[in-house]
N, C-alpha and C positions, 0 to 999 in steps of 0.2 A: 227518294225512291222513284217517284215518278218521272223526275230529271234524266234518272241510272235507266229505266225502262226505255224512255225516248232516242235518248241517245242510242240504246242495242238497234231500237226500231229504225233507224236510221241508218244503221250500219248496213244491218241484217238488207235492208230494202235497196240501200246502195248497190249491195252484192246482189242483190238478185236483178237489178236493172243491166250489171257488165256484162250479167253472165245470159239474159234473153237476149242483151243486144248483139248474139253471135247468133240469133233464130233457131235456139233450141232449147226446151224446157228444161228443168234441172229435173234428173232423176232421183228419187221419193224412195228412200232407205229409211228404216225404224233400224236403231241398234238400243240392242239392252244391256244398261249398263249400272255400275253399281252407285247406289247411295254414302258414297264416300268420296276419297280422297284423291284414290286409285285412277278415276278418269275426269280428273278436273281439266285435261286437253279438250276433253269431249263436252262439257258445259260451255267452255271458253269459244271453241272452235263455231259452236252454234248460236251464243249470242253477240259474239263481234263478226257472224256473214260468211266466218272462215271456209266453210264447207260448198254454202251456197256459191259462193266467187268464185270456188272448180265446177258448177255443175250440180252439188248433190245438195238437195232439200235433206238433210238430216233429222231429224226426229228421236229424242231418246227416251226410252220406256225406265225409270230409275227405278231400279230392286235394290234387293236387301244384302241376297249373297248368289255367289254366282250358281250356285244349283238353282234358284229363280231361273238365273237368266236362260239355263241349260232348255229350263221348261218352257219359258217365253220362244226360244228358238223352233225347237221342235212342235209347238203348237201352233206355229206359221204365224206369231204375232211380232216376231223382230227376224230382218235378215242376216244383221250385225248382232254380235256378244262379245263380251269381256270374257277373253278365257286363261285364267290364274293358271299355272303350272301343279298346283295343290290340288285340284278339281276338276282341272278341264280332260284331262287322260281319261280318266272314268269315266266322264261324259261319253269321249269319245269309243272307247271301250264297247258303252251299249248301248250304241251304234246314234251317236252325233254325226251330223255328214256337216262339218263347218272345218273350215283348217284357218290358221292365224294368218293375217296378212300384213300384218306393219304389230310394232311394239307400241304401247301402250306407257307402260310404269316399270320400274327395275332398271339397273345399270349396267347397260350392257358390255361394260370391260371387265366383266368377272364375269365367274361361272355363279359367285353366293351375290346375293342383293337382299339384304332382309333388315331393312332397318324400320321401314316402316311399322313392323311387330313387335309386340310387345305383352309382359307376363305383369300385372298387376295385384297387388294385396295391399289390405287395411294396417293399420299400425295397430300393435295389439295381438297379432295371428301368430305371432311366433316366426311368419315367414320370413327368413329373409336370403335363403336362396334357392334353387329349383330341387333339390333336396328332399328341400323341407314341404312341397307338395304331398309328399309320400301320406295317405290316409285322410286327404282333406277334399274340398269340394271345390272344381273350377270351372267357371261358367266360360262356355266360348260358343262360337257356329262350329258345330260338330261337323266334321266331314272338310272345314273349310281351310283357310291356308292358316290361322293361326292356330287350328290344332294339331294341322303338321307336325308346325315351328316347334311348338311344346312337346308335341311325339316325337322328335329328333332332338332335345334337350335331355330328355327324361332319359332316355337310351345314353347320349353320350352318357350320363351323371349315375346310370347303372341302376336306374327307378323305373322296376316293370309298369307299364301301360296302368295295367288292372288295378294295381296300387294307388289310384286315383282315381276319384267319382268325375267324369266330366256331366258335365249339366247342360245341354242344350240350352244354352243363352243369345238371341237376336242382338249385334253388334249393337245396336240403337239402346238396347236395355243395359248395356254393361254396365253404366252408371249406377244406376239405379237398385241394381241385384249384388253390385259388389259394399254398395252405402247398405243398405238394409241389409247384412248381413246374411244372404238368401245362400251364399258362395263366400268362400276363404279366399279367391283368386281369379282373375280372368286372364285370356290370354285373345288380344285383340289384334286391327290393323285400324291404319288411321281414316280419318282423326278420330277415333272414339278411345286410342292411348290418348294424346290430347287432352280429350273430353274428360278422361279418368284423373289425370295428373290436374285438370282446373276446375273439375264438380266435386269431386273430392275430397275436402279439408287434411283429412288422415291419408292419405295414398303413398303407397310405396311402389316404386318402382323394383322389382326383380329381376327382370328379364330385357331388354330391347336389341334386336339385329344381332350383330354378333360374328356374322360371315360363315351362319349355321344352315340355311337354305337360298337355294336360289328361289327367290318369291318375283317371277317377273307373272309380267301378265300384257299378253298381244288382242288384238282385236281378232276374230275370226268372224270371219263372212261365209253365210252357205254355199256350198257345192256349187248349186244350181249358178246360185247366181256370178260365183266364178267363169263357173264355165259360159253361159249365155252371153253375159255383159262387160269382159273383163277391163273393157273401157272407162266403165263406172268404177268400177270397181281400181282402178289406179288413181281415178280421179279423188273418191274418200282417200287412199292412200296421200297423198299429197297434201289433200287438208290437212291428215292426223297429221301430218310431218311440221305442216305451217303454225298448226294449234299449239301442238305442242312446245315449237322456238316459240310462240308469242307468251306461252306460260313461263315457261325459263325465266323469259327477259321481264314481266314483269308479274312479278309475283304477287304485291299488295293488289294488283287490281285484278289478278284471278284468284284471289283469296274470299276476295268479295262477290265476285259470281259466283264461287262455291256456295256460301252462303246461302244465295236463290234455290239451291239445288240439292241440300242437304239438312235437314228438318234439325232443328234444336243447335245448328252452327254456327257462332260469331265469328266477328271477322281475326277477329283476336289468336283464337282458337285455330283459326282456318290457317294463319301466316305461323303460326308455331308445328302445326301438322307436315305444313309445307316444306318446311324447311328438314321435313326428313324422308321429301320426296326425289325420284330421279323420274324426270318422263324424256324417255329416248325411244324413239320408235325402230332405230335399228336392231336387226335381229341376226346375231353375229354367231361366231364358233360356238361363244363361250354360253349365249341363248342356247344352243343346243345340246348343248353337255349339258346343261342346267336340266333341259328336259328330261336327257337318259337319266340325270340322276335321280328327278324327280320321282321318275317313273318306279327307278329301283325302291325310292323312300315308300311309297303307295303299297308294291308289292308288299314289302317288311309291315307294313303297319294294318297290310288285308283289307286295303280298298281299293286295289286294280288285282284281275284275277293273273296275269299274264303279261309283260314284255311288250310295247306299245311303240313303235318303230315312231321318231318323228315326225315322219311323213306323211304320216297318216293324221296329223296334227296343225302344220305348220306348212306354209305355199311360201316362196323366197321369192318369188321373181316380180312380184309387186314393187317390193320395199330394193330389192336391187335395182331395179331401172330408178324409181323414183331418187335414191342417192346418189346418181347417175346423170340425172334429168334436171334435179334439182338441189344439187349440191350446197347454196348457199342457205336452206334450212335446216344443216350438219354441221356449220363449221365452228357454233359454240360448245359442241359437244365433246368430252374429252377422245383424243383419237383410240380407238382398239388395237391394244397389243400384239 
């Protein structure tokens, strides 16, 4: 460990020597971002110097689920956030001033990317498809993108909402609440599916992806700081772009910085999670169909009051120069249709 420490600290110090020897400090961004799986570019991107070597001192505050981060943002303690297509609408609804700047997680040649999610139960519940939810108890982050997922299952499958107890369950606890019998079901994102299928013993898999939501998730940067700085603000862009190719390309060893960065995570666990991730940071047609649709799933499910224009969400002109600019951090990515 203290070898894996030295060598970041070497990296990290590397980049920040390229980057004063052009006679200007790096600008000092805090982004909040989640305790999972979803922004393992963004753990990566900070301890191999990625960020630093454009300019930006990154700093990440790690929550739990993105309404945290919503509140991190608006309390002036992060300029950057992780904002899920399942939550961040509402955010901005009452009245979030951030819009996404580069993509994060999801695959951006479809409008659906939802593999990361998944419906969990014990052996023994009777359950064994989303059906059979109808009158039992399921733990998940209420409000979050895997009780969407589950809210647009139950619908397809003709199983009113109400017909099920949902139990505010913290993604960290699923284990534990689905083993102790506290809950018939969870319905999570990674790696705490993962986590379920290897803490587990009895676990059944119900549910995973399926090409039933678009579950992307972009970084979004405050107003302010768009407008003031938008220099900085290309330069994070380019990092997330580089972070993310160096996650692509080598996955066991940001399996392992996950690990650093997410409480009760082996490496084990981390490379199995992984492998049912996409991080592309472009933000294409089919990213924004994804949002209108999202937006309609929210309306239907009576968590946005109202029709939320993407624009009021999402800024393209970062992530379009930077694919532009820096084209050789796209080219492993499959091309958009």
């Amino acid at each position: 460990m203290r070898r894996i420490a030295f060598t970041g600290a070497l990296a990290v110090m590397a980049a920040g020597l390229a980057w004063t020897a052009g006679a200007q400090q790096p600008a000092v961004l805090t982004a909040a971002v989640g305790a999972n799986m979803n922004h393992v570019p963004s753990f990566v991107g900070v301890e191999k110097g990625i960020f630093l070597k454009h300019g930006v001192d990154l700093k990440l505050k790690v929550l739990a689920t993105g309404q945290e981060m919503a509140k991190a943002l608006q309390a002036g303690e992060a300029q950057i956030i992780g904002s899920a297509f399942s939550n961040y609408p509402v955010a901005v609804e009452r009245g979030m001033a951030a819009r996404g700047v580069v993509g994060m997680m999801g695959d951006r040649t479809s409008r659906y990317s939802d593999d990361p999610v998944s419906v969990w139960t014990r052996k023994g519940t009777g359950i064994a498809k989303i059906e059979d939810l109808a009158g039992r108890r399921v733990g998940t982050a209420v409000g979050g993108t895997a009780d969407e997922y589950l809210g647009v299952l139950l619908k397809k499958k003709g199983v009113p909402r109400e017909k099920v107890s949902f139990l505010n369950v913290p993604p960290g606890n699923a284990v534990s609440t689905l083993q102790g019998g506290s809950v018939d079901a969870v319905a999570v994102w990674e790696p705490f599916g993962s986590l379920v299928q290897s803490k587990v013993p009895d676990a059944v898999l119900v549910s995973r992806g399926g090409g039933h939501l678009g579950y992307y998730i972009n970084m979004a940067v405050r107003n302010d700081v768009i407008e003031k700085t938008p220099d900085v603000v290309e330069r994070y862009v380019i990092g997330v772009a580089e972070a993310a190719q160096y996650t692509r390309k080598n996955i066991d060893e940001a399996a392992e910085i996950a690990t650093r960065w997410v409480a009760g995570l082996d490496a084990a666990v981390a490379k199995q999670a992984l492998r049912q991730m996409t991080f592309d940071p472009r933000i294409t047609p089919h990213t924004i169909a994804s949002w209108d649709e999202n937006v309609k799933i929210l309306i239907e499910q009576k968590k946005l009051k109202a029709v939320l224009p993407w624009q009021q969400g999402i800024e393209l002109r970062f992530i379009e120069k930077v694919t532009k600019s820096h084209p050789q951090l796209f080219t492993d990515l499959k091309p958009v249709p």
